[in-house]
N, C-alpha and C positions, 0 to 999 in steps of 0.2 A: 416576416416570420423569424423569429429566432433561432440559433443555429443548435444543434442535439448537441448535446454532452456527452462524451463516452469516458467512463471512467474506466482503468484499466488497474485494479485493484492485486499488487504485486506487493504478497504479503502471508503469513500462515493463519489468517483472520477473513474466512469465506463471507463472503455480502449475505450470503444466504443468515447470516446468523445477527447481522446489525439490525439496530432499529430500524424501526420506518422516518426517525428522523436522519440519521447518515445515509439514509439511504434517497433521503430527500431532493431533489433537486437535478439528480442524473439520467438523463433518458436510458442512457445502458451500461453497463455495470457488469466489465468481463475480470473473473477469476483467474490468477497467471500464480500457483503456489511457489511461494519464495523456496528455494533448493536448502537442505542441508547443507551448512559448509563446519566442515572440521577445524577445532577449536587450532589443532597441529600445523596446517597448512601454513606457510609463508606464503605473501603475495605476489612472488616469483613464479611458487609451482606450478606446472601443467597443468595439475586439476585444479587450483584456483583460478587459474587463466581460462582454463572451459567453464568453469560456472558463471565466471563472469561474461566470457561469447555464449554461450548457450541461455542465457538470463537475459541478456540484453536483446536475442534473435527472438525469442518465444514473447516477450514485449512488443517488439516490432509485426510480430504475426498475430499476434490480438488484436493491436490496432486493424493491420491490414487486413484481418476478417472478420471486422466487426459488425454486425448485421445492420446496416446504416443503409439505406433505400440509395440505390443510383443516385445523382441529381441532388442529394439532400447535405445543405453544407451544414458540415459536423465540425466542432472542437474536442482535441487529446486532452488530457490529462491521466496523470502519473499517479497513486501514491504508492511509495515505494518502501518498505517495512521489514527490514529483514537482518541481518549479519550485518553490525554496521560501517565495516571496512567494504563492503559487497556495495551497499548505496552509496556510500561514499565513492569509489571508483565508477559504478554505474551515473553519479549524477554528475563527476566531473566530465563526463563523455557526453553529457547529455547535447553540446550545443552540435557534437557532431553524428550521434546517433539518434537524436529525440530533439530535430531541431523545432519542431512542429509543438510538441509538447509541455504542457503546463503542470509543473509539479505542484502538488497537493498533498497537505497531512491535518489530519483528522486532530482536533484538539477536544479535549476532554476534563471534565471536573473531578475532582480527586472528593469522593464522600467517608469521611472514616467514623467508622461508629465502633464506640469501646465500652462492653460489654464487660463488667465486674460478677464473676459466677457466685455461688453463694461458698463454693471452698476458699475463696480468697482469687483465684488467677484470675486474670484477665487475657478478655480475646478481644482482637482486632479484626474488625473485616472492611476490607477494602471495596470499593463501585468506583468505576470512571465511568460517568452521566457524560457522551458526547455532547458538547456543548455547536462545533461547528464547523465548516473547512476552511484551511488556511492555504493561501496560496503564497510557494517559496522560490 
């Protein structure tokens, strides 16, 4: 039997809203919303230093209540999406807070379609088509 997948989706990007294909492949798929962090803060500060313990425990408590049946061997994964000094320090901790853990990011195709209006201007609009998951 293969072991479940729990993905632990720590990011301001709810699963509830991915396709059916990223959402592909994951037996469970828990929601952990990445915090606000102030553009002002240094990474010294008290409150950057709680949001990164308080980020990193609410991670750790998803895992740890993830509806995974008694008895049933399951594998972690990460993906982690947010304030990029925040991953950054969260993933350099990773082998002593998430030794268990498999980091994952979602790779995607960039579609650009450029629209010429009939006044002359042009619009651009952007689609990232998830193409797959990457493991890092």
């Amino acid at each position: 039997m293969k072991p479940t997948k729990v993905l632990v989706n720590c990011s301001n990007h709810p699963s509830i809203k991915w396709s059916e294909d990223q959402k592909y492949g994951w037996d469970i798929i828990i929601d952990v919303p990445f915090p606000e962090v102030s553009p002002y803060l240094d990474s010294n500060d008290l409150k950057y230093q709680r949001i990164l313990v308080n980020l990193k425990d609410a991670i750790i408590k998803a895992f740890a209540n993830a509806p995974v049946p008694a008895g049933v061997d399951f594998r972690e994964y990460l993906m982690l999406q947010g304030e990029f000094s925040v991953c950054y320090n969260l993933f350099k901790m990773r082998n002593i807070a998430f030794p268990t853990v498999t980091f994952v990011v979602p790779t995607t195709e960039r579609v650009v379609e450029e629209v010429t209006n009939p006044d002359g201007t042009t619009e651009k609009k952007t689609t990232f088509k998830f193409v797959r998951w990457r493991t890092i």
